[in-house]
C-alpha positions in Angstrom: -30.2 -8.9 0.9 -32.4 -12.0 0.2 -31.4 -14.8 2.3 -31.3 -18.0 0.4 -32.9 -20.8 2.1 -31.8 -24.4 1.7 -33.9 -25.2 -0.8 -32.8 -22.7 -2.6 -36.4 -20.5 -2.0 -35.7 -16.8 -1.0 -37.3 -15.2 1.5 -37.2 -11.6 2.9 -34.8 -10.7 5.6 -35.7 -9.8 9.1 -33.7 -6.4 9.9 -32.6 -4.6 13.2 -33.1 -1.3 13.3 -31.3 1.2 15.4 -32.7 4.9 15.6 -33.3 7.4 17.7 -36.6 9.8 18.4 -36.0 12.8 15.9 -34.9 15.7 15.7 -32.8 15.6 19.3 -33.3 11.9 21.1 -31.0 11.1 23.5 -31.4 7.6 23.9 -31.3 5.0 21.5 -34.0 2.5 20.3 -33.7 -0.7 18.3 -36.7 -2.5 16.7 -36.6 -6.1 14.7 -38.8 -6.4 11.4 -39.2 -9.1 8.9 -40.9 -9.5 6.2 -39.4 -6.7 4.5 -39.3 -6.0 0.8 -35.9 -5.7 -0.8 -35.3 -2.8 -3.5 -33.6 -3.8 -6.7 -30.4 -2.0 -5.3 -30.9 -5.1 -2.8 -31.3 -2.6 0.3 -34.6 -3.3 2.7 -36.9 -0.7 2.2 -38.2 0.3 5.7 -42.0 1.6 5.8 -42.5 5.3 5.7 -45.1 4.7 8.7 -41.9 3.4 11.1 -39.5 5.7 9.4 -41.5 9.1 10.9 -40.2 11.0 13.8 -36.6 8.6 13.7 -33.8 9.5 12.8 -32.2 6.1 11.4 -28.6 5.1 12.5 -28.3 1.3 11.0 -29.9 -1.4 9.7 -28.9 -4.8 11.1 -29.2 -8.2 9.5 -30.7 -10.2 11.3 -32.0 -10.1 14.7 -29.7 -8.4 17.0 -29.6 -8.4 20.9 -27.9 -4.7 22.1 -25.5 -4.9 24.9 -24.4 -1.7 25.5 -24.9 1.4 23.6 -23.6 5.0 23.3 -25.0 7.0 26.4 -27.0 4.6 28.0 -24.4 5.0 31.0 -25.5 8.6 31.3 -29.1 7.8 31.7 -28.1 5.6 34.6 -25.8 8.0 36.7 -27.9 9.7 39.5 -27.2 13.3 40.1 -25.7 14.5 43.5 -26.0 17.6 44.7 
């Protein structure tokens, strides 16, 4: 997952990561890192120090902006009773 500049130097990616709070969050986060190292399987290998208490649902290339995701609608409904 090294990105090849054009001067041919690698670099290490920058990664979106989407994840909720663990064991039962509702809502989902997303956080960008760079600078990552890159295992020789050439997946990112994501700090056990930001891996705690998440529960990890992908891993994004890049730097990703989220425009809608799963559920956020039913954090925004109000309740009427």
């Amino acid at each position: 997952m090294k990105s090849v500049s054009a001067e041919g130097q690698t670099s290490n990616p920058t990664v979106t990561i989407l994840y909720y709070e663990a064991p039962v969050g509702l809502e989902m986060h997303n956080a960008v890192m760079t600078d990552l190292q890159v295992s020789h399987s050439g997946r990112v290998i994501i700090p056990e120090s930001f891996r705690r208490g998440k529960s990890i649902i992908a891993v994004l290339e890049g730097e990703c902006k989220i425009l809608n995701s799963l559920g956020e609608r039913v954090f925004s409904q109000r309740v009427v009773s």
